[in-house]
Each structure stands twice: as C-alpha cells, then as structure tokens.
N, C-alpha and C positions, 0 to 999 in steps of 0.2 A: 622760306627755309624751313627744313622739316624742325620739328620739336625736339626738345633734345631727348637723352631718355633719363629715366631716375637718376636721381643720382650722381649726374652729369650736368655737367657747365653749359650753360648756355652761350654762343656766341652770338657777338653783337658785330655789326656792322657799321662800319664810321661812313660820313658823307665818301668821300676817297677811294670806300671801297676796303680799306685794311677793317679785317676781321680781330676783335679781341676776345677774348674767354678769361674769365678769373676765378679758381679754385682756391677759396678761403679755406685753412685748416688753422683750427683752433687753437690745437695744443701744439704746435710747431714753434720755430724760435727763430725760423730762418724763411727768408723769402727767395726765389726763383725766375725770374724772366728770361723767357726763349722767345727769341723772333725766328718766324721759321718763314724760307722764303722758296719760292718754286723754281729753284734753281740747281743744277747737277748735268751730272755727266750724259743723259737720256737727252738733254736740249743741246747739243752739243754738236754740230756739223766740225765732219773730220778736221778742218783748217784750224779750227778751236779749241781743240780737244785739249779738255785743262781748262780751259780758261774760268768756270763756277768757283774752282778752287783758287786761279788765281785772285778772282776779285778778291774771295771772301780772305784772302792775306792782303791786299792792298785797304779794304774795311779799316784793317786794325791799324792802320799806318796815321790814323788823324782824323778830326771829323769838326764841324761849326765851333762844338763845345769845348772837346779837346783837342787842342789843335797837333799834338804830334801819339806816337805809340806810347811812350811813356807813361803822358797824360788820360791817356786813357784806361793803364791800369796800376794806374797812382790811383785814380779816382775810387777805383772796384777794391784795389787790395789795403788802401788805406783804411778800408772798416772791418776788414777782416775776412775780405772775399774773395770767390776766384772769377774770373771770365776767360770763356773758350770756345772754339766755334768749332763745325764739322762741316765739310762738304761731301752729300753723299750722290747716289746713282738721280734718286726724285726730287731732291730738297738741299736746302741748305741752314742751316742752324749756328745762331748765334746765343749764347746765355752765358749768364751770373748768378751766382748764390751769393746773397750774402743777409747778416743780420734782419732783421722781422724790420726792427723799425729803419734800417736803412733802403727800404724798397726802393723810393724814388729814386734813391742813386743811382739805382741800378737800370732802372726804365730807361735815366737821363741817358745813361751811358750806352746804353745800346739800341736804343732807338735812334738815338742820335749819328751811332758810329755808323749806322746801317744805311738811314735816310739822309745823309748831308756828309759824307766822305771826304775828302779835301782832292783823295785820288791822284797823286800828284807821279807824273811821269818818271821823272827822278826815282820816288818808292817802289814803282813796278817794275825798273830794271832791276832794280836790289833785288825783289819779290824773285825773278826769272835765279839767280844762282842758289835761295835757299830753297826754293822748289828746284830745282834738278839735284840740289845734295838731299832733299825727301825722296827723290825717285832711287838717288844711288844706294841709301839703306834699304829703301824694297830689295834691292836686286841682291842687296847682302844678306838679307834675311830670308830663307828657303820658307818658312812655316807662312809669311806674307807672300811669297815668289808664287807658295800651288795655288792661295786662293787668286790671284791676278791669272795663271796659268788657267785655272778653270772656269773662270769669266771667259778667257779668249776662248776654251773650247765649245761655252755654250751658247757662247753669243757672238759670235766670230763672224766680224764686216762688218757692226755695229757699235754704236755708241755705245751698251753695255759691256760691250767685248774688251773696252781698252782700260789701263789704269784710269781712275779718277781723277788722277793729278795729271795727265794727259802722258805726253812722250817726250825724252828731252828736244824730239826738232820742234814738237811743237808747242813747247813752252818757249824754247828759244825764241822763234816766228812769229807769236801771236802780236799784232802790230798795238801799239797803245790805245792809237783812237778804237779799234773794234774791241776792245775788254773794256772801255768808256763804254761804248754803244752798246754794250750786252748788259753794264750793270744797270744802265738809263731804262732798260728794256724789262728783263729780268726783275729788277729788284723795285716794280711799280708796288702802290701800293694795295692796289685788288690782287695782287696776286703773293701777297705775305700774310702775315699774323702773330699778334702778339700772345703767350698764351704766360700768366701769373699763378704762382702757387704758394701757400705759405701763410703770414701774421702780416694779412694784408685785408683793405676794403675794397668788393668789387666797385661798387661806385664812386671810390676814390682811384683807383685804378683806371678804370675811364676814361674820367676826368681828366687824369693827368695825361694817358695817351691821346688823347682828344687834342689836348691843346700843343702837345711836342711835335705832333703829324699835321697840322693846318696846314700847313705849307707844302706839303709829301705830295706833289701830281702826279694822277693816273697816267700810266703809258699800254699798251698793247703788247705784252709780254708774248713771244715764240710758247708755239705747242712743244712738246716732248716726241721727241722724233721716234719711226716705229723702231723697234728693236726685237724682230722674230727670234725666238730658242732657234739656235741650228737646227739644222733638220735630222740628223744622224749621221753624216757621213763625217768623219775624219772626228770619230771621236772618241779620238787620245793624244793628247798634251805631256811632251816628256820634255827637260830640260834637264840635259846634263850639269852635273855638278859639283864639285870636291867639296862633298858633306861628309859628316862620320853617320847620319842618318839619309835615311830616305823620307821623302815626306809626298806624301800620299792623299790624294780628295778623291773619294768616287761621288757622282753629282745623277741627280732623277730630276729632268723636270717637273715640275709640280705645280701648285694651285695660284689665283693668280687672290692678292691682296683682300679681295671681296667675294671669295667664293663663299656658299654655304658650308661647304665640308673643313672649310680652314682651322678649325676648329680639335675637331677629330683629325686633322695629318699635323699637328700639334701633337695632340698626345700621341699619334702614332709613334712620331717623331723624338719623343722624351720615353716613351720606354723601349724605343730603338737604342739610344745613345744619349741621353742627359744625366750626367749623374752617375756615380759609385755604383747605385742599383739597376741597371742596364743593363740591358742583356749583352752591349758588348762589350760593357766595360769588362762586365762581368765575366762573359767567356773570350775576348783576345787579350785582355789585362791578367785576370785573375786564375782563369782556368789553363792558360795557354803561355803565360808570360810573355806576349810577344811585343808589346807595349808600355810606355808610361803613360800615356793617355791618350783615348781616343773617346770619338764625342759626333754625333749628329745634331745637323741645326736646319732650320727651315726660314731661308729667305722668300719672300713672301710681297712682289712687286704688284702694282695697277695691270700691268700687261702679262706678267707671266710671275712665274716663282722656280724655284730651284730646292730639293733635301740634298742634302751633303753630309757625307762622311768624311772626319778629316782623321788622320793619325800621321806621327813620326815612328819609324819601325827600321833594325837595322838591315843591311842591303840585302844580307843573306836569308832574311826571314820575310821579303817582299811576298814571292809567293803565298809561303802557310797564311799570311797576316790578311791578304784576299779572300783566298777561300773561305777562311775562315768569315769573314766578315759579309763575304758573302753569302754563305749560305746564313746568318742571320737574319740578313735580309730574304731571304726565301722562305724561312722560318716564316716570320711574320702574315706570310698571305697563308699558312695554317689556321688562324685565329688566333686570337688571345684568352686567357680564361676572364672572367670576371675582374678578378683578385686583382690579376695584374692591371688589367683597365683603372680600377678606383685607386690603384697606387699612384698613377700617373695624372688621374684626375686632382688627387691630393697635391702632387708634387708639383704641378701647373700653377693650380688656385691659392696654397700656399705661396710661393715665390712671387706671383702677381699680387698677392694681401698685403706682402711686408717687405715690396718695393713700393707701396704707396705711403709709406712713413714718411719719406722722402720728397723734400718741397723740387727738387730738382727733377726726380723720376716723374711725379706728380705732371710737372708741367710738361714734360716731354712726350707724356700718355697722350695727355689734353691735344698739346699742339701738334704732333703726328699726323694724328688722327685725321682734327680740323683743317689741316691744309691740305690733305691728299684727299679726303672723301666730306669735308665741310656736315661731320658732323659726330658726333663723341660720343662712343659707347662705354658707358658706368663698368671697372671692374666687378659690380653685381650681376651686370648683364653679362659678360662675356663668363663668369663664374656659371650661368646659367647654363650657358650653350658647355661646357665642359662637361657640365653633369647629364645633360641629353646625350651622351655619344655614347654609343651602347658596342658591345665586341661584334654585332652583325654590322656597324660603322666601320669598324679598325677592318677588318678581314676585308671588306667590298675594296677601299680604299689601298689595300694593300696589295690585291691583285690587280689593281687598276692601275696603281702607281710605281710597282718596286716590278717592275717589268725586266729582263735581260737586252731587249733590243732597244731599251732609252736610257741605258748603262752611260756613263763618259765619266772618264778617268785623267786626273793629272797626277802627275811624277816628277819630281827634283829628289833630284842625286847621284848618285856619283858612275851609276850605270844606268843601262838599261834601253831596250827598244823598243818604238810600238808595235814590232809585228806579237813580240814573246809575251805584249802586255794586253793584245789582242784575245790572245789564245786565254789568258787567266780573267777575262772579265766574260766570266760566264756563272749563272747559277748553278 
C-alpha cells in the first residue's frame, strides 16, 4: 500500500481485510466513527435496484449488541449523540458523533449494527412501505425531482440513471433472501472501513476494532457495474408539473474522481456558481433578478463526473434565465483574470480549512477517500494542487468542458417542451 501523504492518516489493514484510519485531534471534545462500505446504487443490477438502500434501513433495525432499533439509538443518544447513515451512487456510510470520551460507544454501536445485523424478514417488509413513502416525497419535491430527472438524462439505461432508493416495483419485488445475499456479499469485510476522528487513541482505536471484527468473514463482494455518460442523443428531461416554479439543471459531463485537472474544474466550478460572489449569482440573481438562488456543483465519480447548474426561476422567465446563464458559461472559455482565480482559490481552501474543525467532516474526508481510492490526500496537499491552477488551467478546461454539443438539460414545471427547450440550449 502506497504511503500516506503528510499530514494524513495512515491506514491499517486488519487480518479480514477491513481497513481502519484514525485521525487524533487534539483540541476537539467530540469523537466520530463512519464505517464506509462498497455499496450503492453503481452495483446494483436493474431486478435490485434499491436494494444498498434498502439494507442499509434493515442495518438499523437490530444487531448481536442491540438487539432491536431503539436500542440502537438509546445507546448513541443516551450520551449525547447522533447516529445516521447515507446510501449513495459508490458507497455506503454509517456514522455517530458523539462525546470524546464516549468513542467506544460509538465503534460498539456501529461496527456492530453493520457486521452482525439480526436482519430479520418481518423488518424488511416494514423497511419496503417506509422506503416507497421516501420515494413519494421525491416526487413531491420538484428541487429533488430535476436532480433524479438529470441522473436519468445523463445516464439513462444504467445503474446511475435511476433513483437510489430504486423504484417503487422494485422496492416492492426485491425478494428477502437476495437483500440477505447482497448484504452477505457487499458488506464483506475487505471491502469496508472504519475511519475515527476526534479525542481519541489511534492505538486504542485499533485495538478495539480489532477485537469487535474477529468474527467479521471475508466474502467476494460484486464489481460496480459500467455506467457510460449517455452519449448525447435525447438530451432533455422535462416533467410536467403544477409548480408555482420551474426548476431547472443544465449538466456538462465532466472529470472522472482521479483526474489531474479535478482540481482546477473545482475552482472553475466555484467561480462559475458557489457563492453570493459568482458570476452567476451575481448576474441571474443580482443583475437580472430572475432568481433566488442559483449555484453550480461538481460531481465527481471513479468512472465519470458531471458540472451542474441548478436554479428554481418562474415559468415566464425560463427563457431570459438560460440565456442568461448560458452565455455565463461561454463567458468563462474567455479566461479568467488573475484576481478572480485567487478568489476562488481562497474560497475553496478556506471552506476545506474550517470544515476540518469538525470530528464528523474529519472522518468523512479520511474515509471517502480510503474506500474509493485506498489512500488519503492531507487538506495541505489538495491546498497545494489549488494554488498550482493558473488562468491558462481555468480557460483550456473551459473550452474543453462548457462545450454546447455536451449541453443536457432537465425541467420540472408546470409547462413546457423539449423541442422549445431544444432551440434555448445553445450558447
């Protein structure tokens, strides 16, 4: 295993196979454990789809220790803590904060809930109707509805294309024993990790994973199935819908988790749309009034990545609120001056410096990282690669990237067609 870099946690490898990392901080008061395991919506063959998400709600249903849901966070909130999990596209994450010196509790409790499950069939039917009422508030919610909408348009016929919480037939259908068989699979222990942050000893930290995982056997966890970017055809996603808004994603394919340039389409990315000082907040918010917020983000996968614009604009100001936004994005493969580069350089390094105050953030950097590329780059190091991106970076990258023929567009509200919305997505 490579070394780690400055700065950076080293991870350790147990007989098993489960990787741990622990990031002692000094002056913190509060400890963090996240188990992060290689499971989501990417491993997901269509008959399953949903199913990462449904385990990881059957997880919290009971485990060796605690034997029901309750007890499980009786144990975490009894000291003053929270515990919560995510299932996303790559991974799946379980964690708790709580008090410095209650770490162990927290290891107990989610190691535990993670590797010894009770799993109990009875809980998984229950699990099947409160996951289809999580699906009925996406569909209630248009600002959640474009981002699902623009999954489907960039990755449509694939795993990444669909909700992560699957679809209601196939949350209905998925049979017991194969959401048994996918967590048996899935949730081995070479293919997880523990990662600790806070008023904690890494070598007691260890120790005590060491000895909660003895039991934990290795299985032969499924690859992440491919998932190609569409290739450009049929791409615009409209769903009608009786909103008082329109809500709006325009999407560019982009870089893929480990490129070199990832970096600099970051800051590209934050002085496109992060922030009051944005160029677009600046000019469809402020100059134009056509918004109350609009904002660019950069998702950032192993196999591909996605920039996104997203805004809510009302129905009659759909057009101005594109052009406009478009040609911002055209702007940008102008150059940038200097000025504006180190602004974004600031505003990057800053937000990355004092989101690691936090034992919770901390551990989430750590274990990210460590699960998907097995090895953790120091917020000094990724500070570094920030301050190399020079405006002859932002300009190459931005004709390379903000192209009109890798345009794709989704639309919820209350009109609207793809051919009219054809014609407006041009620079």
């Amino acid at each position: 295993m490579a070394a780690p870099a400055a700065g950076a946690p080293e991870i350790t490898a147990l007989d098993n196979g489960l990787r741990v990392l622990c990031a002692p901080m000094a002056s913190a008061r509060s400890a963090s454990v996240s188990l992060y395991v290689g499971a989501g919506s990417q491993y997901e063959r269509d008959e399953l789809a949903g199913v990462s998400h449904m385990v990881e709600h059957c997880v919290f249903k009971g485990s060796e220790l605690h034997p029901t849901a309750a007890d499980i966070s009786t144990a975490i909130e009894g000291v003053g803590g929270y515990i919560n999990a995510g299932t996303d596209r790559e991974l799946t994450v379980y964690y708790a904060k709580v008090p410095g010196p209650d770490w162990e509790t927290a290891v107990d409790v989610i190691v535990d809930m993670v590797s010894r499950p009770r799993f109990k069939q009875e809980e998984l039917e229950k699990e099947r109707s409160v996951i289809l009422e999580e699906l009925a508030q996406v569909e209630d919610s248009p600002y959640q509805l474009v981002a699902e909408l623009m999954s489907e348009v960039l990755w449509r016929g694939t795993p990444l294309g669909r909700d992560i919480a699957g679809t209601p037939e196939s949350v209905q259908s998925i049979p017991y024993e194969d959401a048994v068989a996918y967590w048996r699979a899935q949730y081995s222990p070479g293919n997880a990790l523990v990662s600790v942050a806070g008023e904690v000893d890494p070598d007691d930290v260890l120790a005590r994973v060491s000895r909660l995982t003895e039991q934990w056997s290795p299985a032969q966890a499924d690859e992440r199935l491919p998932a190609p970017l569409n290739s450009g055809e049929k791409r615009i996603g409209v769903r009608i819908k009786d909103t008082e808004q329109a809500q709006i994603s325009i999407g560019l394919p982009a870089l893929t988790s480990r490129h070199p340039d990832r970096h600099a389409l970051g800051l590209l990315t934050a002085m496109l749309g992060d922030g009051m000082s944005s160029r677009l907040f600046l000019k469809v918010r402020e100059e134009l009034g056509l918004v109350y917020d609009i904002q660019a983000s950069l998702a950032l996968l192993r196999d591909s990545g996605v920039l996104q614009v997203s805004m809510g604009v009302d129905p009659e100001n759909v057009e101005q609120a594109l052009q406009a936004t478009l040609g911002e994005l055209a702007r940008l493969r102008d150059g940038v001056p200097e000025e504006e580069l180190e602004r974004s350089r600031r505003l990057a390094a800053g937000r990355m410096l004092m989101g690691m105050e936090d034992t919770r953030a901390v551990s989430a950097w750590n274990g990210g990282q460590a699960l998907l590329h097995d090895e953790v780059r120091s917020v000094d190091e990724v500070n570094e690669r920030y301050q190399a991106v020079t405006t002859e970076d932002i300009e190459r990258l931005a004709n390379e990237y903000l192209r009109e023929d890798e345009l794709r567009l989704a639309v919820v509200g209350p009109s609207g067609e793809a051919e009219r919305f054809r014609e407006l997505l041009r620079f």
